[in-house]
PAZAPA-4460 file (N, C-alpha, C; in steps of 0.05 Angstrom, whole numbers, plus 32768, in hexadecimal, padded with zeros to 4 digits):
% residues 285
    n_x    n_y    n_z   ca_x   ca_y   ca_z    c_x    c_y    c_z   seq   type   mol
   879B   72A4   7858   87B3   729D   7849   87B6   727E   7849     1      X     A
   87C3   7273   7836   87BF   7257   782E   87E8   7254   7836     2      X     A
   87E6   7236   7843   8803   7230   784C   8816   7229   782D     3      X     A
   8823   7235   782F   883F   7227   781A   883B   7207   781C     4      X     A
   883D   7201   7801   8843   71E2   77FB   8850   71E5   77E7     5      X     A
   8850   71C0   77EB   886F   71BC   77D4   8865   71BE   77BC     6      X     A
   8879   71CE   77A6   8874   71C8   778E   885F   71B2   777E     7      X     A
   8851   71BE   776B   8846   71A8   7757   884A   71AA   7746     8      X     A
   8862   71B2   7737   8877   71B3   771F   885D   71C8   770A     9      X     A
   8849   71D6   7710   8837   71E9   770A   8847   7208   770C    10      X     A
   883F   7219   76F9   8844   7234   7706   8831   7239   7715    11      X     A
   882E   7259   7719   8819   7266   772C   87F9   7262   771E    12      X     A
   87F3   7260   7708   87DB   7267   76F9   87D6   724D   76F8    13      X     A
   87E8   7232   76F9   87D9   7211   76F2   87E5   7206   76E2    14      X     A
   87EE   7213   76CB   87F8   7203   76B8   8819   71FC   76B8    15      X     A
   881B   71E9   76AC   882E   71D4   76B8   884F   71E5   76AE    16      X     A
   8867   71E1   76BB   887F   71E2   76B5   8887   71D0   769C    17      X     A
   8896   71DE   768C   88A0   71CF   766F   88BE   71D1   7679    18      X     A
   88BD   71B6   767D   88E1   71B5   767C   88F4   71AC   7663    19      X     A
   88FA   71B9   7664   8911   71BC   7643   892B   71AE   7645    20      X     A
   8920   7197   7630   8936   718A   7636   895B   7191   7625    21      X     A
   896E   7187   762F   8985   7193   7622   8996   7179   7613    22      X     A
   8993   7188   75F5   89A0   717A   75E1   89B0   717A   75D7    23      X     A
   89C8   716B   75DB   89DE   715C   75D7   89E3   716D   75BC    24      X     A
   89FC   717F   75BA   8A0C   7181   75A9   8A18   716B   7598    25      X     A
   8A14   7169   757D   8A2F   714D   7571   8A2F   7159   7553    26      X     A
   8A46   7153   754D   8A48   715F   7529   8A4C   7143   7519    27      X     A
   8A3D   713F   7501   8A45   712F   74EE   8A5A   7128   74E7    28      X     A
   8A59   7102   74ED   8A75   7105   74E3   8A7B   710A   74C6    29      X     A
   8A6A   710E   74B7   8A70   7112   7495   8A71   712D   7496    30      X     A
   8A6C   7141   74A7   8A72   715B   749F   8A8D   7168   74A4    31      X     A
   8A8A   7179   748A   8AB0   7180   748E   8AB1   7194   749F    32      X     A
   8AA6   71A1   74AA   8AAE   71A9   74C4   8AAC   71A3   74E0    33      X     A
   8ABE   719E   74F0   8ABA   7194   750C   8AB4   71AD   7523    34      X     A
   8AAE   71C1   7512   8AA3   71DB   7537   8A8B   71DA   7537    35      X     A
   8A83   71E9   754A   8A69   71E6   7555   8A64   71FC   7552    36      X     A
   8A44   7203   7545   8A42   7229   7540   8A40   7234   755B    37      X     A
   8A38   722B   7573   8A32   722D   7593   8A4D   7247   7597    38      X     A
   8A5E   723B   7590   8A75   7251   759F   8A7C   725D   7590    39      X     A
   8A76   7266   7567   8A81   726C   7556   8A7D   728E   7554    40      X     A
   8A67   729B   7563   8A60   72AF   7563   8A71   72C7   7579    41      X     A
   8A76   72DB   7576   8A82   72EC   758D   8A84   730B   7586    42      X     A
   8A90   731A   758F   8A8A   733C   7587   8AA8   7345   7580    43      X     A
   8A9F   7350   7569   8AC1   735E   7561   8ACB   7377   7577    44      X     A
   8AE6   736C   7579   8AF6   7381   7588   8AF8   739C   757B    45      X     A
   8AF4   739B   7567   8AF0   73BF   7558   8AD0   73CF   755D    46      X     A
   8ABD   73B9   7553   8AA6   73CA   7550   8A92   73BF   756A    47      X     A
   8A99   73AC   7576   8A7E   7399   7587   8A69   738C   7578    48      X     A
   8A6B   7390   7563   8A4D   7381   7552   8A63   7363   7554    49      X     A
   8A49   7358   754D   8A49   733D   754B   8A53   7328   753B    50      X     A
   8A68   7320   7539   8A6F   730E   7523   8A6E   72ED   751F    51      X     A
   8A6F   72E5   750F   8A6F   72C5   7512   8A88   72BC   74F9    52      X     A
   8A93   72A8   750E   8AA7   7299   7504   8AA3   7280   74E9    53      X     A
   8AB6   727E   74DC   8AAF   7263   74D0   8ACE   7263   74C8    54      X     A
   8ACD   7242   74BE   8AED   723D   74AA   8AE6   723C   7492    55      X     A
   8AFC   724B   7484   8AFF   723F   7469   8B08   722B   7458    56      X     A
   8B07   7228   7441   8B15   7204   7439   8B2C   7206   7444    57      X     A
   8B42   7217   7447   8B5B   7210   7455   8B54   720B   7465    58      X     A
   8B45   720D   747B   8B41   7212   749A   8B53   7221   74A4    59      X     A
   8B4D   7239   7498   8B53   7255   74AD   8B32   7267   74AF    60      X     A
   8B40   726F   74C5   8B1C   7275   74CA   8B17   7298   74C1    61      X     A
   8AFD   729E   74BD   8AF3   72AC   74B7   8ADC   72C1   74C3    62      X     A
   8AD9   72D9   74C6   8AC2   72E4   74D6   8AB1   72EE   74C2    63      X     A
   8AA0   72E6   74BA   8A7F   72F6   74B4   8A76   72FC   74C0    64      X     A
   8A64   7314   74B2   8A50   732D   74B7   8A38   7311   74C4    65      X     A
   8A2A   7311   74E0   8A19   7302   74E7   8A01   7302   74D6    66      X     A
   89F5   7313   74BE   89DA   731A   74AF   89E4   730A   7498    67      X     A
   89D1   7302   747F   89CE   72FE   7469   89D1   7317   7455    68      X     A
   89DA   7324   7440   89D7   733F   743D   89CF   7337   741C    69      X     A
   89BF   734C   7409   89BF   733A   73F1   89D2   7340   73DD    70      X     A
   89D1   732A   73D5   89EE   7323   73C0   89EB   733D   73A6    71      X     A
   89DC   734E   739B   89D6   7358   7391   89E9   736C   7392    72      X     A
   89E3   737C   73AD   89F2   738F   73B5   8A0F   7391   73C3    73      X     A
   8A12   736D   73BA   8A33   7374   73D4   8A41   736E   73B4    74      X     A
   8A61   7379   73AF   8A71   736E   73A3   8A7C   734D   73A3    75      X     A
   8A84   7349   7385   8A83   7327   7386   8A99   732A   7394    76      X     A
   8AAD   7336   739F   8ACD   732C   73AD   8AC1   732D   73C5    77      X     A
   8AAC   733B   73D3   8AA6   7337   73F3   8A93   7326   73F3    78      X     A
   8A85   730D   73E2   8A70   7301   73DE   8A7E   72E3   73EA    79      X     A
   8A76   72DE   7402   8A7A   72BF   740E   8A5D   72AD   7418    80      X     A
   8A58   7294   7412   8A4A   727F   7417   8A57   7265   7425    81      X     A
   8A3F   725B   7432   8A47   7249   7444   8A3C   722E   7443    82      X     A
   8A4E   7221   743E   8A44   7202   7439   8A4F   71EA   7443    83      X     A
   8A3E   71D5   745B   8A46   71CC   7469   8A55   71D9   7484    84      X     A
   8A54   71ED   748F   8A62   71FC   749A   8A7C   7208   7494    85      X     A
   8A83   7208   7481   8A9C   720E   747A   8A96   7229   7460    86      X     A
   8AA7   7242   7465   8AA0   7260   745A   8AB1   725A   743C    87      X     A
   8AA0   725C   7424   8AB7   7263   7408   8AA8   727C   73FB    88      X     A
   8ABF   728C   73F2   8ABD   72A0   73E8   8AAD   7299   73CE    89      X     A
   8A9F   72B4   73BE   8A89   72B7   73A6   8A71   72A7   73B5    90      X     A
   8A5C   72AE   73A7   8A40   72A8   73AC   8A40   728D   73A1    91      X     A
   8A27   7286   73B2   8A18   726A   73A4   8A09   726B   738C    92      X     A
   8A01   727F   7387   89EB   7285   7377   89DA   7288   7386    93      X     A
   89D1   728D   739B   89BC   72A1   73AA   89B7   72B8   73A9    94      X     A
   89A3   72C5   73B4   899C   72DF   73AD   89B3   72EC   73CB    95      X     A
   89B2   72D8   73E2   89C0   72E8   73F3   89E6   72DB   73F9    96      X     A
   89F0   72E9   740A   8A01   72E1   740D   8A16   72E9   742F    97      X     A
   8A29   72DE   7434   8A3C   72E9   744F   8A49   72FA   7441    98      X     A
   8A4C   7310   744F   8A6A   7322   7453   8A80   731D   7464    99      X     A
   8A97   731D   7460   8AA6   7326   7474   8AA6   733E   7485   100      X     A
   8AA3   7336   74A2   8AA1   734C   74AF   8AB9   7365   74AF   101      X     A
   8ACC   7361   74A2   8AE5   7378   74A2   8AD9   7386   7486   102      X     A
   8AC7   737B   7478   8ABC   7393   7468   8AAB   73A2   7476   103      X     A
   8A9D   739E   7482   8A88   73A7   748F   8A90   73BB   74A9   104      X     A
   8AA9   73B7   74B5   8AB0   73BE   74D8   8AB8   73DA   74D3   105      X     A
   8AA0   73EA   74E3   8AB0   7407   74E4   8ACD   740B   74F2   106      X     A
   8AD7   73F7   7500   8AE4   73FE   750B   8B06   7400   74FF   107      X     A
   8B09   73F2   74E6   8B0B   73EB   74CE   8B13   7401   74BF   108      X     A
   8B23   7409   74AF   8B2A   7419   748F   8B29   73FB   7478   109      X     A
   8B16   73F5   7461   8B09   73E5   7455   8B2E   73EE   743E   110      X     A
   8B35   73D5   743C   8B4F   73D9   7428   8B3E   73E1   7406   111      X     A
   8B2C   73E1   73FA   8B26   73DB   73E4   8B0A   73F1   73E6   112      X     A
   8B00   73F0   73C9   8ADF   73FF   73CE   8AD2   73E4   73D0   113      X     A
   8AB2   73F4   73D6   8AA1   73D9   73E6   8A87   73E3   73D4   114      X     A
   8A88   73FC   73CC   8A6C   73FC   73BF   8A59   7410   73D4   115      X     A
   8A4A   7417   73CA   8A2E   742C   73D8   8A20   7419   73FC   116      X     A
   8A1E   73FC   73E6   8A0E   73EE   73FD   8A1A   73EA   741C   117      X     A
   8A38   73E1   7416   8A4B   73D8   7422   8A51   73F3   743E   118      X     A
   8A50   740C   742B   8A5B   7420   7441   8A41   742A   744B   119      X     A
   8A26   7423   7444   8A16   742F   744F   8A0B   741E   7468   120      X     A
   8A14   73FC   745E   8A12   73EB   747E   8A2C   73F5   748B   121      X     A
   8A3E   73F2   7489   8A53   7408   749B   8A50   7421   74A9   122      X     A
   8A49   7431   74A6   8A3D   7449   74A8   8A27   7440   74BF   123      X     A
   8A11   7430   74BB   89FE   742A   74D5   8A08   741E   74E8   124      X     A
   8A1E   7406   74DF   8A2C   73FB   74F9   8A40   740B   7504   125      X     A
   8A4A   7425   74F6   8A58   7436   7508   8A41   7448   7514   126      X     A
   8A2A   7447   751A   8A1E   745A   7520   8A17   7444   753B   127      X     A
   8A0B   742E   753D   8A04   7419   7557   8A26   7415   7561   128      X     A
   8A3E   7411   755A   8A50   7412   7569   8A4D   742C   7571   129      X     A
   8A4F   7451   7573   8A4F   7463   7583   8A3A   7462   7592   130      X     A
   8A28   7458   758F   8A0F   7450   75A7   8A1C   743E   75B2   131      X     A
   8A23   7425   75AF   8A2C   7419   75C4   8A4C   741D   75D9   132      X     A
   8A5A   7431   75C8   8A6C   7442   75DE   8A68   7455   75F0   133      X     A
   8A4E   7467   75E4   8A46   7477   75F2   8A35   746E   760F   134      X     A
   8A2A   7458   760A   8A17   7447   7623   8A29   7436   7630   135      X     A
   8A3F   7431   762B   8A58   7427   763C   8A50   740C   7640   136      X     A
   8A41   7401   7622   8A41   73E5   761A   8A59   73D5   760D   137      X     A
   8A64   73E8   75FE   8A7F   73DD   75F4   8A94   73F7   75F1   138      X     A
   8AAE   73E7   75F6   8AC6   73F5   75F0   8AD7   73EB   75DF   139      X     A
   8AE4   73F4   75CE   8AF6   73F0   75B6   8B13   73E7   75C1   140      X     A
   8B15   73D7   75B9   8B31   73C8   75BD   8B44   73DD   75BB   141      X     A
   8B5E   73DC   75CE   8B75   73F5   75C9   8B81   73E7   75AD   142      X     A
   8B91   73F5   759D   8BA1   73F3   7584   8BB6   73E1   758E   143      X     A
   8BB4   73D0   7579   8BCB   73B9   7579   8BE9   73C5   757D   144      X     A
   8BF9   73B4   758B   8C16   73C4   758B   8C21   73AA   7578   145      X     A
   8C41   73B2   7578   8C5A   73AB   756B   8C53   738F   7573   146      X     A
   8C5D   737D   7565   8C6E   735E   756C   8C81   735D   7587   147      X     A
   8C6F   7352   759B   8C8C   7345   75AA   8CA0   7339   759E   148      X     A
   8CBD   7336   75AB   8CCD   732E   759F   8CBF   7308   75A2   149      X     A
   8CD4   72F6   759B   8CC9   72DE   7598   8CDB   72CF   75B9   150      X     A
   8CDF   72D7   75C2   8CE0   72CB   75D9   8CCF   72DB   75F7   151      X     A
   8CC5   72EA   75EC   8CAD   72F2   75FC   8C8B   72E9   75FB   152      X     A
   8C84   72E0   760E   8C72   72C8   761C   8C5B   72D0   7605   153      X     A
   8C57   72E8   75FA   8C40   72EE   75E5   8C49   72EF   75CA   154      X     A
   8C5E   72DF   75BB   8C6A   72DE   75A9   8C57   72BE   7596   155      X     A
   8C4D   72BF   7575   8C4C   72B2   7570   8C54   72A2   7561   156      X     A
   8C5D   7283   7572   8C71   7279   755A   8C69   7274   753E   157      X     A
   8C83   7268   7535   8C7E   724E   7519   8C83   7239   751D   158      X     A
   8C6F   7228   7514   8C74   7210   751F   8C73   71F8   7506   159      X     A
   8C7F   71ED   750A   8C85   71E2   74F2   8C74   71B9   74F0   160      X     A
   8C5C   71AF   74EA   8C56   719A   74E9   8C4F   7188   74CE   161      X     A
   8C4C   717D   74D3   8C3D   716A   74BA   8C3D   7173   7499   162      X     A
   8C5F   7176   749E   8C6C   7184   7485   8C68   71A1   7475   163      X     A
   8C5C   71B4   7491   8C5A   71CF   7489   8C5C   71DE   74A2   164      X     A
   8C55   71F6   749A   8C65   7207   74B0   8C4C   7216   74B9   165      X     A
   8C42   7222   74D8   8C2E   722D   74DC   8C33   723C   74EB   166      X     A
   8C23   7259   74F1   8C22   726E   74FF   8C12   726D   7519   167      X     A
   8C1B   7266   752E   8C04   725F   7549   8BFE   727A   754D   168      X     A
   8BE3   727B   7558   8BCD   728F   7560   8BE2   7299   7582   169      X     A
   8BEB   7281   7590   8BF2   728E   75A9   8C0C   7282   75AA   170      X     A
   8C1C   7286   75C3   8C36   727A   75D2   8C32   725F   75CD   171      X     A
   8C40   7254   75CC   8C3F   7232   75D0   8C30   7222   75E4   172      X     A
   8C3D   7234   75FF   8C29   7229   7623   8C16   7235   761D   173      X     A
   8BFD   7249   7608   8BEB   7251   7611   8BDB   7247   75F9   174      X     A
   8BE2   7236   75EC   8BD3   7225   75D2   8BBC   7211   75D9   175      X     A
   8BA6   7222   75DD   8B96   720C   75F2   8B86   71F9   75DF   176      X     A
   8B79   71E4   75EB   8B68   71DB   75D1   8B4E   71D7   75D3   177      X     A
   8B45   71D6   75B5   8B2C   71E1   75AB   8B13   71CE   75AC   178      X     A
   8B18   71B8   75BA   8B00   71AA   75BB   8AF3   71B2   75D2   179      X     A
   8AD2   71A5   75CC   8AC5   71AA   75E9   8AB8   719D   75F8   180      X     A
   8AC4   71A0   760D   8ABA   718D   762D   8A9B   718C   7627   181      X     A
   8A9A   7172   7643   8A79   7177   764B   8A73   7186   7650   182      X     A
   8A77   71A2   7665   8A67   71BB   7666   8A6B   71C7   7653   183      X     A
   8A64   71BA   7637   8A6D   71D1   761E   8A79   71EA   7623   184      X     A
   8A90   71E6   7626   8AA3   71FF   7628   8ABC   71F2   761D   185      X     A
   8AC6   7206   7612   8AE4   71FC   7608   8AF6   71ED   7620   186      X     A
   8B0C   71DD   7614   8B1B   71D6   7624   8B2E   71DB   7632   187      X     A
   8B30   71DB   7649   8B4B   71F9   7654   8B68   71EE   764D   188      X     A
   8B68   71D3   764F   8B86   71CF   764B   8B95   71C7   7630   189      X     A
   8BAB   71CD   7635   8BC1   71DA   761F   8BC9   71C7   760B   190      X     A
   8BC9   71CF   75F8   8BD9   71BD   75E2   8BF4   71AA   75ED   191      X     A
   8BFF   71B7   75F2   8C1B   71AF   75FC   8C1D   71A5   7610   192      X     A
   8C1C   7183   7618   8C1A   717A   762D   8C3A   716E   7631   193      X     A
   8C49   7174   764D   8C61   7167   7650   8C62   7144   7654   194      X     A
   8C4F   7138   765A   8C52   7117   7651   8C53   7116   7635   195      X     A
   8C4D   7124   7628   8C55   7118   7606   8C6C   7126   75FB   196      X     A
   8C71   711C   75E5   8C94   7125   75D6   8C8D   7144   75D3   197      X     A
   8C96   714A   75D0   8CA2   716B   75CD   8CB5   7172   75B6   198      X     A
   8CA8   7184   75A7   8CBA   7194   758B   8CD5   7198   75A6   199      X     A
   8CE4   71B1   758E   8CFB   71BA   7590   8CFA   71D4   7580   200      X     A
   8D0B   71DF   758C   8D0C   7204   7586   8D29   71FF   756E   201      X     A
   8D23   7208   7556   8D43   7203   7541   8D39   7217   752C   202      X     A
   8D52   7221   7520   8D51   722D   7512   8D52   7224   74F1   203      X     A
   8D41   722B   74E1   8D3E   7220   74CA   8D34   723E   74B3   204      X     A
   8D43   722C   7499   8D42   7242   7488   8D20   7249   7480   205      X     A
   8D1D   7267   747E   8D01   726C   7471   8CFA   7268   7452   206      X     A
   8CF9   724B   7453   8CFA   7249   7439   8CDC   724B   743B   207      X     A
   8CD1   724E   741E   8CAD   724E   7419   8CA7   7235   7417   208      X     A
   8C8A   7230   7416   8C7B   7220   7413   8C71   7224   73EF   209      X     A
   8C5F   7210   73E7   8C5A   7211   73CA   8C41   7226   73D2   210      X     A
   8C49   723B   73B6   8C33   7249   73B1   8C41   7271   73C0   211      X     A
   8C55   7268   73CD   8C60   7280   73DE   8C7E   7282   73CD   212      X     A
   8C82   72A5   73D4   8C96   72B2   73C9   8CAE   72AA   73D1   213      X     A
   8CC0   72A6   73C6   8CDA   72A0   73D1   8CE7   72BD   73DF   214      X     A
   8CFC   72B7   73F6   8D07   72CF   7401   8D1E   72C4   7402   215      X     A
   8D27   72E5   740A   8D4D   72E0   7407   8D5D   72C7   741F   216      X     A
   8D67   72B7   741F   8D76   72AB   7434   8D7A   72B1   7447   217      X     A
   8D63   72AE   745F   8D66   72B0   7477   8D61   729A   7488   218      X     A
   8D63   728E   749C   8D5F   7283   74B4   8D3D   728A   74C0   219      X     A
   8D3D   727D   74D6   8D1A   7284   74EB   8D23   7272   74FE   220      X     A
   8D11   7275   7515   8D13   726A   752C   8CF4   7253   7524   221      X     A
   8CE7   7240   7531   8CDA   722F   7521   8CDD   721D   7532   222      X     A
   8CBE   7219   7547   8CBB   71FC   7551   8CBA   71E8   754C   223      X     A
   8CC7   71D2   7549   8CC6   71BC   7538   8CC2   71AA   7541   224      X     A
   8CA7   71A1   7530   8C97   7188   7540   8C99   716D   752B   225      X     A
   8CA7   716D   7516   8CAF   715A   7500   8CB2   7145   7506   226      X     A
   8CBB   7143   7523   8CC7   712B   7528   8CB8   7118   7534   227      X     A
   8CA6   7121   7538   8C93   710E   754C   8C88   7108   753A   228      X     A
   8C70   70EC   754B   8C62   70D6   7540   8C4A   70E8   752B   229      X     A
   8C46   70DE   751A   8C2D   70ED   750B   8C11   70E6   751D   230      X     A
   8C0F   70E2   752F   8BF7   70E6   753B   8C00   70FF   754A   231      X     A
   8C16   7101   7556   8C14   711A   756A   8C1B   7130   755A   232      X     A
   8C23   712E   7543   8C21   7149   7530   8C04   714F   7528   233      X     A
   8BF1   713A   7528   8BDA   713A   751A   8BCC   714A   753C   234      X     A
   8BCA   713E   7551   8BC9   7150   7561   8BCE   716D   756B   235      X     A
   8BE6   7176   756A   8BE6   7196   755C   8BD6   71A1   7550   236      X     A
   8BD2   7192   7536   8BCE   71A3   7520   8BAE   71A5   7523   237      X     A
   8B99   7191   752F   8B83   7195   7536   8B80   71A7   754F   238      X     A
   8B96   71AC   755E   8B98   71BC   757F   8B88   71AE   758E   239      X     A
   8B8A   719E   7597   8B7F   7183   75A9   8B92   717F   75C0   240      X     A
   8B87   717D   75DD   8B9E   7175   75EA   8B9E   714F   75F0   241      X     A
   8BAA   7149   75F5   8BAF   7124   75EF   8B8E   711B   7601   242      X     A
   8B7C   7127   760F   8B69   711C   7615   8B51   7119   75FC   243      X     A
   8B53   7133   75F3   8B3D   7131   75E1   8B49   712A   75C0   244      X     A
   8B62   7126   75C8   8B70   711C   75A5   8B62   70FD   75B2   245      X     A
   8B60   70EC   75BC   8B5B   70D6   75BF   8B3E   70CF   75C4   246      X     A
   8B2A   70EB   75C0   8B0A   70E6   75BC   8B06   70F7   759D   247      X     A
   8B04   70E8   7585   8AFF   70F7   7573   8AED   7105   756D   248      X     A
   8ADC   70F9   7584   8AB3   70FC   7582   8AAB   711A   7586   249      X     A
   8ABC   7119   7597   8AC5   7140   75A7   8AC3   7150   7583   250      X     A
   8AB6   715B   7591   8AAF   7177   7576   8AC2   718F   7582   251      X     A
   8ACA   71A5   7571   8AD8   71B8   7572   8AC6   71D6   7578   252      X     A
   8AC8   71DC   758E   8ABA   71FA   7596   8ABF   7212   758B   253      X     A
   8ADC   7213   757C   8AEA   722C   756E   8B00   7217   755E   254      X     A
   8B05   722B   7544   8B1E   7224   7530   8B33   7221   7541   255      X     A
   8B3D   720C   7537   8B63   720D   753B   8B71   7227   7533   256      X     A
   8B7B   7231   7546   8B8D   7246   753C   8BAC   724B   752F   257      X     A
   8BAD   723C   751F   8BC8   7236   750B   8BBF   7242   74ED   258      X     A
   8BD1   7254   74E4   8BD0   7258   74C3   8BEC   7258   74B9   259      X     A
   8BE7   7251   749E   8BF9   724F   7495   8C0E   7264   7496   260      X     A
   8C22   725B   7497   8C3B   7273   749C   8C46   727A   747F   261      X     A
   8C45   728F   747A   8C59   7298   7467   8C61   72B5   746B   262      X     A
   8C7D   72AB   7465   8C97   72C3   7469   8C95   72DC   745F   263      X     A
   8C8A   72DC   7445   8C77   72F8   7445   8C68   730E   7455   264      X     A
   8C4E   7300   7454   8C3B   7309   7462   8C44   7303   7482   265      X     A
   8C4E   72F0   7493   8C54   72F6   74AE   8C6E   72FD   74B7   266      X     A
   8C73   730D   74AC   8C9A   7314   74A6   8C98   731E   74C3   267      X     A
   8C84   7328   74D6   8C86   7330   74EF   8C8F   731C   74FC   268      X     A
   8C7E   72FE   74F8   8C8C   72F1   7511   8C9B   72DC   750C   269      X     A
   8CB4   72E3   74F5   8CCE   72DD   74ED   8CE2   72E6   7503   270      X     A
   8CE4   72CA   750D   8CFF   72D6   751E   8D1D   72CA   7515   271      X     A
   8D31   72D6   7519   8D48   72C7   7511   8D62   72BF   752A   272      X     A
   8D53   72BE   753F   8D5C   72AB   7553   8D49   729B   755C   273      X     A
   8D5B   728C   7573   8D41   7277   7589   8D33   7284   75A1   274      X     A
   8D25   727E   75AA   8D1B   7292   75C2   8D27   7292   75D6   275      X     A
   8D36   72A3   75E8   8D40   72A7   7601   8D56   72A0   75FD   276      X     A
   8D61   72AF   75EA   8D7F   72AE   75DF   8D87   72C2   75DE   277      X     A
   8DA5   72CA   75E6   8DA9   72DC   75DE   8DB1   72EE   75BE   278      X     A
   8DB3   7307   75B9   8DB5   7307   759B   8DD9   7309   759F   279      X     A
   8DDF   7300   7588   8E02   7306   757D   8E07   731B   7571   280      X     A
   8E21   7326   757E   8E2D   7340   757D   8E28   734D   755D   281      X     A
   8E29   733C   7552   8E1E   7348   752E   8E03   7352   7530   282      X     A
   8DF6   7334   753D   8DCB   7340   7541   8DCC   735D   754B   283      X     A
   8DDE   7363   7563   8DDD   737E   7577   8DEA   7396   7562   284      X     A
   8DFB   7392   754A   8E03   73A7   753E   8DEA   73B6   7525   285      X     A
***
């Protein structure tokens, strides 16, 4: 037997170790999107297959089917392309194209028809989701409940900045932000830092925005950040906490979670008090 010695950066057979070197994430600054595809990917809570994120020109984000599928066979209303990283609906004129993955998710009732092609990729990905429940690879999210009321810690506000009004993804303390550290990982701490100014909780009429329905004369509860400097509104609205609002270079790991609010469509999380208030003897009748 031959004595142990030190390494010669060799495996067992002679030939040499390849060390791989690690390359620096950075996004263009001319490109109109600031995420990084690195963290854009993840598994739907309905089916477990795989989806990938992107924004659209508003910058609200979007999940596509992770495959190319051909444009042939999908309908032009579920037909999306991607340019510059950013998702717009209808084709390029390619032969292929993205789906939205809520056409596609068995887990899903499809609001509209989809066509032969559409239910017969549905149909296979409901058949690999019951394989992967049955092998106790994945489990299906429990069914969404009711709206907390709005002064309960999982309530999401409206928040009102840079002359419009938005729907936050979480609580206010749990609005974390979206840039990413050196260990490429998102950033743990919170939008809302107490050394800087601070909105205010007030009640304001639901009036619309351009392009939205008018509703009858009511009131909302409505964090209001108006008042502050337009850099720290501009902070918000990117979800940055004051470390990485002050490195622009910082690329974004996931979308900002703000959409536009309208009284319509989020009539759920219309409230018509302030939070941790009590209601008035009329509210209670």
């Amino acid at each position: 037997m031959h004595p142990n010695t030190a390494s010669t950066g060799c495996h067992w057979d002679g030939h040499p170790h390849t060390a791989h070197t690690r390359r620096p994430l950075r996004v263009t600054a001319t490109s109109p999107s600031r995420l990084l595809r690195i963290g854009q990917s993840s598994r739907c809570h309905q089916c477990g297959h795989r989806i990938d994120r992107y924004q659209r020109a508003d910058q609200r984000p979007i999940a596509l089917h992770s495959t190319e599928l051909d444009a042939s066979q999908v309908p032009a209303s579920y037909r999306w392309h991607l340019s510059g990283g950013i998702a717009y609906p209808h084709g390029d004129g390619s032969t292929w194209c993205r789906v939205p993955h809520l056409a596609l998710c068995p887990g899903r009732t499809p609001a509209a028809q989809t066509g032969p092609y559409i239910d017969s990729l549905r149909r296979q990905l409901a058949v690999r989701t019951r394989r992967l429940i049955d092998t106790g690879q994945f489990t299906p999210a429990p069914p969404a409940t009711c709206e907390p009321p709005v002064g309960s810690s999982r309530a999401r506000p409206v928040v009102q900045l840079l002359l419009g009004r938005y729907l936050a993804d979480a609580p206010l303390e749990a609005i974390r932000c979206v840039a990413q550290t050196c260990q490429r990982h998102r950033c743990p701490q919170p939008v809302l830092d107490p050394s800087r100014p601070s909105g205010a909780w007030t009640l304001l009429p639901a009036t619309p925005q351009r392009g939205q329905l008018a509703l009858p004369a009511t009131i909302m509860a409505v964090y209001d950040l108006s008042r502050l400097p337009y850099s720290e509104q501009l902070r918000w609205r990117n979800q940055r906490c004051p470390v990485h609002a002050a490195a622009p270079d910082a690329a974004d790991l996931t979308p900002a979670g703000w959409q536009v609010f309208d009284p319509l469509l989020d009539a759920a999380h219309l409230h018509t008090r302030l939070p941790h208030t009590r209601p008035t003897h009329r509210e209670e009748a």
